[in-house]
C-alpha positions as CSV (number, residue, x, y, z in Angstrom):
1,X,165.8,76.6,90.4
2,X,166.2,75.4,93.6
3,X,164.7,77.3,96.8
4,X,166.4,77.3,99.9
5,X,165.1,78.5,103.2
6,X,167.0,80.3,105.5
7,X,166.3,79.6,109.5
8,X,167.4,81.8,111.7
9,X,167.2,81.2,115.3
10,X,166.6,83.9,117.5
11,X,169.6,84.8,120.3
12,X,166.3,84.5,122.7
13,X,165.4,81.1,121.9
14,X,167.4,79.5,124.8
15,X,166.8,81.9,127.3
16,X,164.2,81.6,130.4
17,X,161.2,84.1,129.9
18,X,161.9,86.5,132.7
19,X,165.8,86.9,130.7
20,X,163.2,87.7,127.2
21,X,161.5,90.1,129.4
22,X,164.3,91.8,130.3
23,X,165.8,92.3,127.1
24,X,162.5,93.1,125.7
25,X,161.7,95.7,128.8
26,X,165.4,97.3,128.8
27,X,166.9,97.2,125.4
28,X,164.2,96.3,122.6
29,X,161.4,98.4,123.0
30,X,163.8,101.7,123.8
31,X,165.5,100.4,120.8
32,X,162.5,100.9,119.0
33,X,161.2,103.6,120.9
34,X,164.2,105.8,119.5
35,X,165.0,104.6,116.0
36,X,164.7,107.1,113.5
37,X,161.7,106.6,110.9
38,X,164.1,106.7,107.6
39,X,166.1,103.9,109.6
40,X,163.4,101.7,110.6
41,X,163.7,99.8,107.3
42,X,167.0,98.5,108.0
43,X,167.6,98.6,112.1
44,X,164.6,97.4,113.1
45,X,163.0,95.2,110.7
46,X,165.5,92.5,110.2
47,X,165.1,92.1,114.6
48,X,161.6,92.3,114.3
49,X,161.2,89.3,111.6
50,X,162.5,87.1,113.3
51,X,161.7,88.2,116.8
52,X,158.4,88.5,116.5
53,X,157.2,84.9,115.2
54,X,159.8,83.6,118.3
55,X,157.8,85.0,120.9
56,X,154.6,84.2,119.5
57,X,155.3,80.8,119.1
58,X,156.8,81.1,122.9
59,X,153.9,82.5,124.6
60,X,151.7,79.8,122.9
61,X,153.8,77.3,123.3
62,X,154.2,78.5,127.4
63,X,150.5,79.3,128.1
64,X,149.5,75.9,126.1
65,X,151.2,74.5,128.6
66,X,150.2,76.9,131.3
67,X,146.5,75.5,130.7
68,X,147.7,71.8,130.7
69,X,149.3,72.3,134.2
70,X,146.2,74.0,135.8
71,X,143.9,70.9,134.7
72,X,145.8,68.2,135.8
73,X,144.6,69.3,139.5
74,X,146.7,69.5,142.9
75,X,149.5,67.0,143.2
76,X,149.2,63.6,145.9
77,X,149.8,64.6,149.7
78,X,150.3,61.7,150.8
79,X,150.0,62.9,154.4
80,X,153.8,63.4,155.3
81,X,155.7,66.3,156.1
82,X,158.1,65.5,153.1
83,X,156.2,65.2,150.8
84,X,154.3,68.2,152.4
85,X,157.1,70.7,151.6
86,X,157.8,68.8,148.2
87,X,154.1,69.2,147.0
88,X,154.3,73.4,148.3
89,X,157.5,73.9,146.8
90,X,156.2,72.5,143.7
91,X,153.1,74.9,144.1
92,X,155.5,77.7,144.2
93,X,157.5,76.9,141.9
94,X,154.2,77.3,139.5
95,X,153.2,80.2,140.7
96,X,156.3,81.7,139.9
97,X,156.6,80.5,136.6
98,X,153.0,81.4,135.9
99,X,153.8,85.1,137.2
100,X,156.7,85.2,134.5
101,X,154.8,84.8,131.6
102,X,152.0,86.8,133.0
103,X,154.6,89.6,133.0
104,X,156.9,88.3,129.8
105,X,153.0,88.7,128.1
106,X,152.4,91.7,128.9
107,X,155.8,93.4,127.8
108,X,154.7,91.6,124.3
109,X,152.1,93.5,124.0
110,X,153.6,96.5,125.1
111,X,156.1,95.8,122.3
112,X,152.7,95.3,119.8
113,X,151.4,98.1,121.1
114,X,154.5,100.3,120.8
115,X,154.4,99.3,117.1
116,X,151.4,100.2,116.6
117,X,151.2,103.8,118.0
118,X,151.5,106.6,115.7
119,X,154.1,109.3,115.8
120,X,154.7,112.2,115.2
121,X,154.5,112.6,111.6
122,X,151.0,110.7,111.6
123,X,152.4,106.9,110.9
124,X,152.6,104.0,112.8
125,X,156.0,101.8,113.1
126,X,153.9,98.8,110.9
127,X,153.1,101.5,108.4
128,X,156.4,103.0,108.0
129,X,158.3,99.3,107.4
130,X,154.9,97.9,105.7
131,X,155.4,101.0,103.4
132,X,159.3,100.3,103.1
133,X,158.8,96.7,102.1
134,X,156.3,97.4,99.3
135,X,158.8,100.2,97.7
């Protein structure tokens, strides 16, 4: 019997991390936020298994590299103007991108957190599929 392993890419794999936040902000978590507990099972779940190990490997991968970037020290001067406005754009630039993930971080853990909260009949979102997968 052979095994074959199914790899599904998710539709946020080629997007830049403030587009993930957005659709993380704006559509997932009041997706999630509003799904009814008998449909968890089947809405939710199949987005979450393969959503979830996406954006864990992104925000490792991106804050890896985040620490890489912030010990290789400031780039050459040099001393002219060019490569003045080079070196500060290139500053920005980082800061920037280092202010996206801060923020695409923090609606992951929203989104964790939001998973984890219990409603109102006493469960959490985990429980409820957790409980559904081991029916």
């Amino acid at each position: 019997m052979s095994t074959t392993t199914l790899h599904i890419h998710p539709p946020t794999q080629n997007l830049d991390n403030q587009h993930v936040r957005i659709l993380l902000r704006h559509v997932l978590i009041p997706f999630l936020r509003n799904t009814p507990i008998n449909a968890r099972e089947t809405w939710a779940l199949p987005v979450l298994r393969v959503l979830l190990p996406h954006l864990h490997a992104r925000l490792t991968d991106a804050w890896a590299t985040q620490g890489a970037a912030s010990q290789e020290g400031p780039l050459p001067g040099g001393g002219q103007q060019q490569v003045d406005v080079v070196v500060d754009s290139a500053a920005a630039d980082e800061i920037v991108k280092s202010r996206l993930l801060v923020e695409l971080t923090r609606e992951a853990v929203g989104l964790l957190v939001l998973l984890h909260e219990k409603s109102t009949d006493g469960m959490c979102f985990i429980c409820v599929c957790m409980m559904c997968m081991c029916v």
